[in-house]
C-alpha positions in Angstrom: 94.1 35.0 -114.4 91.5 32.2 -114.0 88.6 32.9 -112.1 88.1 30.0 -109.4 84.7 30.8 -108.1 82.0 28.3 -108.9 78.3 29.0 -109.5 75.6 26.4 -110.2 72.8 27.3 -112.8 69.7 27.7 -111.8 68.3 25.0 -113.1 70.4 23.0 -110.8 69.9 24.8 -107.5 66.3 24.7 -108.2 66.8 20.7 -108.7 68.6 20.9 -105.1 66.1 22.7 -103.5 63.3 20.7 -104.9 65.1 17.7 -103.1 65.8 19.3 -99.5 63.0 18.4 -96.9 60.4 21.0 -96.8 59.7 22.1 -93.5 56.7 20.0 -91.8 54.1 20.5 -89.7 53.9 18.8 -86.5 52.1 15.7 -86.4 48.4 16.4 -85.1 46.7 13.8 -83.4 42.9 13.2 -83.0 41.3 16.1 -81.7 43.8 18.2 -82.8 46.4 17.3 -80.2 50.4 17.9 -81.1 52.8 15.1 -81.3 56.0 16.0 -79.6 58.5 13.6 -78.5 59.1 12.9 -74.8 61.1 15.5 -73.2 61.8 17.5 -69.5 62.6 21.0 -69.4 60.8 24.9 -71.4 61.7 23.5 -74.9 59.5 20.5 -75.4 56.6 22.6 -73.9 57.2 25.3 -76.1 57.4 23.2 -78.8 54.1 21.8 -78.0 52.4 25.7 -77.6 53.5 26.2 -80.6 52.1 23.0 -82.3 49.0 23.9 -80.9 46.1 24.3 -83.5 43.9 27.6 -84.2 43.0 29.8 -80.8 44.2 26.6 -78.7 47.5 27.6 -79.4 46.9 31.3 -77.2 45.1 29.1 -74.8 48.3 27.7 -74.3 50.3 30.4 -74.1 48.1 32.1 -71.6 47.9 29.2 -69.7 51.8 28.3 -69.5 52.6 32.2 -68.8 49.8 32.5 -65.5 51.4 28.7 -63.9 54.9 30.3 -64.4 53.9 33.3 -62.8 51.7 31.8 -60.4 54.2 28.9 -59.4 58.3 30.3 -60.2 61.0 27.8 -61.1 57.9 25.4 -61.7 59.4 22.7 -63.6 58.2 21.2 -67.3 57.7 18.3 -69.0 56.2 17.2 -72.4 54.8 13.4 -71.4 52.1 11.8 -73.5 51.5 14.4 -76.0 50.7 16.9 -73.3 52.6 19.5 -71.4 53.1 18.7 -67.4 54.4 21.3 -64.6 55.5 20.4 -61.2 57.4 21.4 -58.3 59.7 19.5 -58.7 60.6 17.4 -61.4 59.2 14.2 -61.8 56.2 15.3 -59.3 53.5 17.0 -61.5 50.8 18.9 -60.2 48.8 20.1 -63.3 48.8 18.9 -67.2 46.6 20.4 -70.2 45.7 18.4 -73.8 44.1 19.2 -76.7 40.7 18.1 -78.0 38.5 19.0 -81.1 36.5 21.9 -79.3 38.4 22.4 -76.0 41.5 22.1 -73.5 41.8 20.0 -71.0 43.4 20.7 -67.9 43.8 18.1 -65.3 44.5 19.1 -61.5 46.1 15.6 -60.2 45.0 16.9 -56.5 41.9 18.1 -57.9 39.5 16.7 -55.6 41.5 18.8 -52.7 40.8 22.3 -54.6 38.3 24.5 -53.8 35.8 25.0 -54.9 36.3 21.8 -57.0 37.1 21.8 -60.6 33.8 21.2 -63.0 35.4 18.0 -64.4 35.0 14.8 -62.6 37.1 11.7 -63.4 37.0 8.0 -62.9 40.2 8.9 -61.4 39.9 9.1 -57.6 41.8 12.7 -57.1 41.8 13.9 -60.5 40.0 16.8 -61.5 39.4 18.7 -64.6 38.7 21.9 -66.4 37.6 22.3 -70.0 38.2 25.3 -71.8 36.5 26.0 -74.6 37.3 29.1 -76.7 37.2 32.9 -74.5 35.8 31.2 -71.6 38.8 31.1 -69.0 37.8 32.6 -65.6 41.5 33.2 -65.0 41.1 34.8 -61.5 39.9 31.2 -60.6 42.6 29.4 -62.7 45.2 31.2 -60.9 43.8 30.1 -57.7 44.1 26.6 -58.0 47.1 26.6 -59.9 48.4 27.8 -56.5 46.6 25.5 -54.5 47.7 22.5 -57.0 51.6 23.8 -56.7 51.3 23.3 -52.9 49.7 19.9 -52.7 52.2 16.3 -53.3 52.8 16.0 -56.9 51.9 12.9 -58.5 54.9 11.2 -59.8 54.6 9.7 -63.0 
């Protein structure tokens, strides 16, 4: 009886593996900021949390759990490198980016929260909040998160 089964030396699967792809890291952009592709929906934000850098990357997390249970059904998006949530879709409310020492959060509506967010912009209604590493007064971020989720979105 001949025996049909095949098997490769090592040496030759070790040449094959040597030629698959290694798995990469996502592209980080100054200040530490992910690259991920344009997308709507959990995934591309998800993706982005988990490109994160360092403690950003809990930042993240902590900050995508407390708008989803803040805001239900709040809808996602990954749009310029940075994660946006809305109402609806297409109508955003809140985004966050990474820098070298902090994350940013930008209120669109900011200028109608109160009390206001910290972070002024040259932007007219646009508001923002830095946090820097254990210093989110989540009470307070939960607060306008709410307030934010009820004002028009900005559509971009």
């Amino acid at each position: 009886m001949v025996q049909t089964t095949s098997r490769r030396p090592a040496k030759a699967a070790k040449k094959a593996a040597a030629k698959r792809p290694a798995a990469t890291k996502p592209t980080l952009l100054s200040g530490g900021n992910p690259q991920i592709a344009k997308g709507y929906g959990d995934a591309p934000v998800q993706a982005y949390i988990a490109a994160m850098p360092g403690w950003k990357r809990d930042i993240g997390r902590h900050l995508d759990a407390l708008i989803v249970r803040t805001v239900p059904g709040v809808h996602k998006a990954v749009k310029w490198n940075s994660p946006f949530y809305g109402v609806e879709e297409g109508s955003w409310f809140l985004s966050f980016h990474c820098f070298t020492k902090y994350v940013k959060v930008t209120f669109f509506r900011g200028t109608s929260l109160h009390p206001l967010p910290s972070g002024e912009s040259k932007h007219k209604e646009v508001r923002y909040l830095d946090i820097h590493e254990d210093d989110l007064d989540e009470a307070q971020f939960v607060d306008w998160v709410k307030q934010a989720s009820q004002l028009p979105g900005e559509p971009l």
